[in-house]
C-alpha positions in Angstrom: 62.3 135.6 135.9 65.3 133.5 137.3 68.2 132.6 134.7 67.4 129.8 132.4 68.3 126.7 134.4 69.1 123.6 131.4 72.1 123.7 129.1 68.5 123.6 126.0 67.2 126.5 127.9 70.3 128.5 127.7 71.1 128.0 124.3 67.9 129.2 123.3 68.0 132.5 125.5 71.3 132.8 123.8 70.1 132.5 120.6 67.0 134.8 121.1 69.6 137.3 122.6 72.0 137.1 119.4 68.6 137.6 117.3 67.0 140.2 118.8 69.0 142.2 121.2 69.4 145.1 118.7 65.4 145.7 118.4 63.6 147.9 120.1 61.1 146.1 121.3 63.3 143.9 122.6 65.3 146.5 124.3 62.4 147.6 126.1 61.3 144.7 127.7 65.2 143.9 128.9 64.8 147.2 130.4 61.4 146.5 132.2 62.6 143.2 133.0 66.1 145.1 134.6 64.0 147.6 136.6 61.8 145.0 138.0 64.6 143.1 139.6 66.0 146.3 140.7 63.4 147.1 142.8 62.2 143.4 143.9 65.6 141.3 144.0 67.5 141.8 146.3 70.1 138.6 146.7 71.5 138.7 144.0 75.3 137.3 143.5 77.9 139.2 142.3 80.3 138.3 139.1 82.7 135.4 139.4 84.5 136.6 136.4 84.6 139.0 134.1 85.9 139.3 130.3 87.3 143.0 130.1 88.7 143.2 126.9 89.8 143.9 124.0 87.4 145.3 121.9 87.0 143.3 118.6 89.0 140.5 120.2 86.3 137.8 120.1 84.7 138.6 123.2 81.3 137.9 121.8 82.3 134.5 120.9 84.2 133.4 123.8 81.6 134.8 126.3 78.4 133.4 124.5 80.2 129.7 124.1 81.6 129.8 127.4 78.1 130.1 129.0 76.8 127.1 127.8 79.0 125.5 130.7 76.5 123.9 133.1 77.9 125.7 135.6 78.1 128.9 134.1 74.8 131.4 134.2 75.1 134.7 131.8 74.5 138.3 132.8 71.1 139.6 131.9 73.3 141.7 129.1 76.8 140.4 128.0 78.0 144.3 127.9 77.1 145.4 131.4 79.0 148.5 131.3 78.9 149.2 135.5 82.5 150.1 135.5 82.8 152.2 133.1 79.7 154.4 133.0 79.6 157.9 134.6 77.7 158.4 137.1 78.0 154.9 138.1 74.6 152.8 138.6 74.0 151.7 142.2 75.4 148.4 143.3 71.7 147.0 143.2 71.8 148.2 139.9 74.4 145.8 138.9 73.0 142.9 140.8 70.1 142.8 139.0 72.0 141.6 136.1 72.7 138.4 137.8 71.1 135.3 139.3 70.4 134.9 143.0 72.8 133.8 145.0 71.0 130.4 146.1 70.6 129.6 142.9 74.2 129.1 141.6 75.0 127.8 145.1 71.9 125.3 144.5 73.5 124.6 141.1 77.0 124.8 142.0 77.2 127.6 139.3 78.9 130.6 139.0 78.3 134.0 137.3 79.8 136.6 135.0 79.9 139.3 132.0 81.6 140.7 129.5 82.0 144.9 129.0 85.5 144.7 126.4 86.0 148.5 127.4 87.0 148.0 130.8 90.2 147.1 129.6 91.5 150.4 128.5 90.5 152.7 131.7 93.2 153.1 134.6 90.9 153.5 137.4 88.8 150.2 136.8 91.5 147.3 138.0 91.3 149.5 141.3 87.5 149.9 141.3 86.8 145.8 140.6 89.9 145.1 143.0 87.5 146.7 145.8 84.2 145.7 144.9 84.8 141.6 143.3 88.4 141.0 145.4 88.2 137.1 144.5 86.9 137.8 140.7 88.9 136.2 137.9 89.9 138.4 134.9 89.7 137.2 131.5 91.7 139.1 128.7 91.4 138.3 124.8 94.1 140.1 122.3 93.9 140.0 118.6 96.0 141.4 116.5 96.0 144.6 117.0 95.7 145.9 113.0 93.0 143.2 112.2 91.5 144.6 115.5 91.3 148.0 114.5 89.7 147.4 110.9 87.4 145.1 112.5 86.4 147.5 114.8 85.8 150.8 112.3 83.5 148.3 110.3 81.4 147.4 113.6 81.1 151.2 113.9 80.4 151.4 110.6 77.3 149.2 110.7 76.4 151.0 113.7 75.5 154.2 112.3 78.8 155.9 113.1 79.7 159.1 111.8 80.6 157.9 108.1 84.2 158.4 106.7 87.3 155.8 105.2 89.2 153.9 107.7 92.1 155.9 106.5 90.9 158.8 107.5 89.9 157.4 111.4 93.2 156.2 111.5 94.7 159.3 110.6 92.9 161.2 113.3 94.5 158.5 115.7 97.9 159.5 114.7 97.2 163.2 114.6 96.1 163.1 117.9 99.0 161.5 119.1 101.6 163.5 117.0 104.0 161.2 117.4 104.8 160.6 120.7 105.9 157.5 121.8 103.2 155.6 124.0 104.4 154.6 127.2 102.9 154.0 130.7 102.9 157.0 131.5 101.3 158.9 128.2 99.0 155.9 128.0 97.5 156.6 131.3 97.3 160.7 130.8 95.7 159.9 127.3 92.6 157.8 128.5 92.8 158.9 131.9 92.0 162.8 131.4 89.4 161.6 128.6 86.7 160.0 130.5 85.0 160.0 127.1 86.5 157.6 124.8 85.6 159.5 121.4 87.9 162.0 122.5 90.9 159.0 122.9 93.0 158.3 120.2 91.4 154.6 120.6 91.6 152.7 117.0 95.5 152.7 118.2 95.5 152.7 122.0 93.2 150.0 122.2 95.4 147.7 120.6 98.6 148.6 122.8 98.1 145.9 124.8 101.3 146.1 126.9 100.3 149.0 128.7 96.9 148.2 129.8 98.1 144.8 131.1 100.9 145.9 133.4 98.0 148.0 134.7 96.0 145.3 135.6 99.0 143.5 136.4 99.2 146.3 139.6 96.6 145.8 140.8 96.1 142.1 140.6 98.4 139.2 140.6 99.2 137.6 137.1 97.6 134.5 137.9 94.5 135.9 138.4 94.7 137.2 134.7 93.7 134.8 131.9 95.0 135.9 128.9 94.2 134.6 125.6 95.3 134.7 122.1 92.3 135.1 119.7 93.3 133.0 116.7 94.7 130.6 119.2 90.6 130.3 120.7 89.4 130.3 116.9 91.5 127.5 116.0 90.2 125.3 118.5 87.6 127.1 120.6 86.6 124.1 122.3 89.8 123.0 124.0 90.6 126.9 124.7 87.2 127.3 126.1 87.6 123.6 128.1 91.1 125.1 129.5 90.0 128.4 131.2 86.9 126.7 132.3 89.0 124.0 134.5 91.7 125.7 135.0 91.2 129.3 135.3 87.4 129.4 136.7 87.5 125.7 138.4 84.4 124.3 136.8 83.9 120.5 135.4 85.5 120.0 132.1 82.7 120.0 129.2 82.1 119.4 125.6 81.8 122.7 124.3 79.8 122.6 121.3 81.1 125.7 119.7 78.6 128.1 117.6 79.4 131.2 115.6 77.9 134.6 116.6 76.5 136.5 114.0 79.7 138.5 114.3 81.8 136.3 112.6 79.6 135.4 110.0 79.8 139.0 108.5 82.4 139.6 105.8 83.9 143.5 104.8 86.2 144.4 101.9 90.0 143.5 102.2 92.1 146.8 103.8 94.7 148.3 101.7 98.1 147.4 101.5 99.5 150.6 102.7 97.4 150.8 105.2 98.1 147.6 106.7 102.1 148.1 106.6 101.7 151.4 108.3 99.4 150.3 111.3 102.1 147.4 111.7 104.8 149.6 111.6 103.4 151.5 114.0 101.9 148.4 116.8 105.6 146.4 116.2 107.8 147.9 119.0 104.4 147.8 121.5 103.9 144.0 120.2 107.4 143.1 120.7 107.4 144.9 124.6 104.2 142.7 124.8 106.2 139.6 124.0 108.6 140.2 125.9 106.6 140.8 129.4 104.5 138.0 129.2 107.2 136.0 127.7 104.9 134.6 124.5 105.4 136.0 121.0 101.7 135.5 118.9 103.5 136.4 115.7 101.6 139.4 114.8 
């Protein structure tokens, strides 16, 4: 089954995704539908872009609202995970989460997904560098204490193992006993922890400096959009306008932006002494982040 070709017909598979992607039965059949073009597909593009992070940022949002571009087809799933997944799944594998190659040339279309964890690893910048050389990189930060709250509560509903966000924080900062994060202990952290429950991630994740000059090694700067997250949520449509014209090349568009079900759940308000310790702690990383990319979001 080719990608939906009308703007209608893509706002409706995006809908039926958003509805039913979490059952099973509906898991099954992506599956089927994924081994079938496995086997039978075989021109099948590549990405033309990919959104790798953050985690919590508003990835969801931006990615599901930016493919109702005309010229923009999704990925079979949003959250590929090819990058990041050990073993890694053959290159025909990945393919099959895309359209065929004749048709985004017949539509003068482009492709791409959205996997928030390939942010943090330090191997994948290399890894995408050799397999998508002319792929643009898309890069969402939120604050990074908002981020982390928002992301134990998406565990949360998610069956994870249950205890406070105090406590999951406190594991973070026991793990890390201190140290002071830099390049170099970022790296050694998730780099000799393939398996990122065994990362201190609630804080890592949102030590943005670090995994940016990462990418920034690996590909030039202007190859990186990066993007504020209450800066899209302000005014989605002209953020969502700008990287399409000027970062991806496409036709400007009248986004007609739509919630995700993400951001129409609501959780209790984090405590006060939470909240001033976790900025206590992200302030010197948010104020080396400023300073690199030469923009201070005010966190």
């Amino acid at each position: 089954m080719a990608a939906p070709h009308s703007i209608a017909e893509r706002h409706c598979h995006g809908c039926l995704r958003r509805k039913l992607r979490q059952s099973p039965a509906y898991t099954a059949v992506r599956e089927a539908r994924l081994h079938w073009r496995t086997l039978v597909e075989r021109d099948r593009a590549l990405p033309d872009f990919l959104i790798i992070g953050a985690h919590k940022g508003g990835t969801s949002s931006f990615y599901e609202n930016l493919v109702t571009h005309p010229q923009v087809y999704p990925s079979l799933t949003k959250e590929v995970h090819y990058f990041d997944r050990d073993p890694r799944p053959s290159l025909r594998w990945y393919r099959a989460h895309f359209p065929s190659r004749e048709e985004l040339r017949r539509n003068d279309a482009i492709c791409g997904e959205a996997t928030p964890s390939y942010a943090i690893y330090p191997g994948i910048p290399a890894d995408i560098k050799t397999l998508l050389p002319k792929a643009k990189l898309i890069f969402l930060l939120r604050d990074p204490v908002k981020r982390a709250y928002s992301a134990y509560q998406f565990n949360s509903r998610r069956g994870a193992p249950a205890m406070s966000f105090e406590a999951w924080i406190e594991r973070d900062f026991d793990l890390l006993g201190g140290q002071k994060i830099d390049r170099s202990a970022f790296m050694e952290y998730v780099g000799n922890n393939k398996r990122i429950d065994k990362v201190p991630v609630a804080l890592l994740r949102g030590i943005y400096v670090e995994q940016i000059r990462n990418w920034h090694s690996v590909f030039s700067q202007d190859r990186l959009t990066i993007i504020e997250s209450s800066e899209y949520f302000r005014d989605p449509s002209k953020v969502l306008n700008a990287v399409a014209t000027q970062s991806l090349g496409l036709r400007p568009h009248q986004f007609a932006y739509r919630k995700t079900h993400h951001e129409k759940r609501g959780y209790p308000k984090m405590r006060d002494e939470t909240r001033a310790r976790l900025e206590a702690f992200f302030k010197p990383y948010n104020e080396a982040l400023y300073t690199y990319l030469g923009r201070d979001f005010g966190w």
